[in-house]
N, C-alpha and C positions, 0 to 999 in steps of 0.2 A: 113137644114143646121145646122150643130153644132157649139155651140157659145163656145170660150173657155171661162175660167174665172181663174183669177189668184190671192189668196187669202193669204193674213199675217192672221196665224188663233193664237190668243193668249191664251197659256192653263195657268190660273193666278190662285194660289193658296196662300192662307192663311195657317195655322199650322192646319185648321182640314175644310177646305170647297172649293170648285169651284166656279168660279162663269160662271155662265151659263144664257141662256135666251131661253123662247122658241119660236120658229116657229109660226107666228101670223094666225089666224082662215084666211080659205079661202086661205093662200098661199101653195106654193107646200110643205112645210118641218109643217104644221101646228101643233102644239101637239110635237114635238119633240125637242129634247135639243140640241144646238150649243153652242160650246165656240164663244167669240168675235171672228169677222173677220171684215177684212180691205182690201179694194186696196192694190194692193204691194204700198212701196213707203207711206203709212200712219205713221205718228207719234199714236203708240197705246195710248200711256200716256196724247197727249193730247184728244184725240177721245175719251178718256174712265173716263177726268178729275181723274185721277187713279196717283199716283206715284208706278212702276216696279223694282224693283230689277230684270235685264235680268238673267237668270241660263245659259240653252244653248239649242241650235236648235232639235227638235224630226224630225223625220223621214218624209220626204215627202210621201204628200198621192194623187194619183191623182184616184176618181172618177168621173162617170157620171149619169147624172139624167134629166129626159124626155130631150129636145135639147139642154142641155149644158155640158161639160166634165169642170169638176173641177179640180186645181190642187192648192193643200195648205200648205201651206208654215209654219207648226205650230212653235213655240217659246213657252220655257216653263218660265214662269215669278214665282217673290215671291209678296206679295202685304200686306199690313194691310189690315185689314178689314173695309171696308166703304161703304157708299150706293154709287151706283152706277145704274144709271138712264136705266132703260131697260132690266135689268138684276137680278142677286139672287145668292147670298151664298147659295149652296147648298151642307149640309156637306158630307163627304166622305162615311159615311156608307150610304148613301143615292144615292151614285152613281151606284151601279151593279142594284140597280131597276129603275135606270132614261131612258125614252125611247131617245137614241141619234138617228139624221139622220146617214146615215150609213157610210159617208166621216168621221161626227167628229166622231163615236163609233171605228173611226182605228184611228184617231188622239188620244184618250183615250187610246185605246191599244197600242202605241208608246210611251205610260211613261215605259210601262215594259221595255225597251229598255235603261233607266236613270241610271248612276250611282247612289246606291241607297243614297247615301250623299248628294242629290240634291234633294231628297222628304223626307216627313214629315213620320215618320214611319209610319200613319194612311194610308197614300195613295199609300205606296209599299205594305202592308195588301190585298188591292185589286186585286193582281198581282201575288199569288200562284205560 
């Protein structure tokens, strides 16, 4: 039986980094990079003790992976830069070699999609 899952995925960006986290040893996404995700219906700001500047909604992405079909609801955010507990600034020239699961590597490819006044000129660079 297929489980649906239905996710606030949060793409938060600084003026030159992402922040990202990876996939924990032993689980299904293990080694690989996810933006934050939420239940629908989560406050991201306080789940991530973060203060967000909201930008605007990126493109639904709905995959599936062994018995669950995902569908993610990304938001593209601005943020300062702060620690943030489970996660990592990771800067932009360092994203086209970051290994993403393959839902959030289309949530990444749906910034190409941003008017570019809404990203940092470092990270419309990534989007030829």
């Amino acid at each position: 039986k297929t489980i649906h899952l239905h996710r606030e995925v949060a793409v938060i960006h600084t003026e030159n980094a992402l922040l990202l986290r990876k996939g924990e040893n032993g689980k299904v996404m293990a080694g690989l990079s996810e933006f934050p995700y939420f239940e629908r219906g989560t406050v991201i700001e306080d789940a991530l003790d973060l203060s967000l500047t909201p930008l605007c909604p990126l493109p639904k992405v709905t995959h599936g992976f062994t018995k669950y079909k995902a569908f993610l609801y990304p938001h593209l955010y601005r943020a300062l830069h702060k620690e943030v507990k489970g996660y990592e600034w990771i800067p932009f020239e360092k994203i086209p070699t970051t290994s993403f699961s393959s839902g959030h590597r289309r949530v990444l490819q749906g910034l190409s999609a941003v008017e570019a006044q809404a990203l940092p000129k470092k990270l419309i660079d990534l989007f030829p």
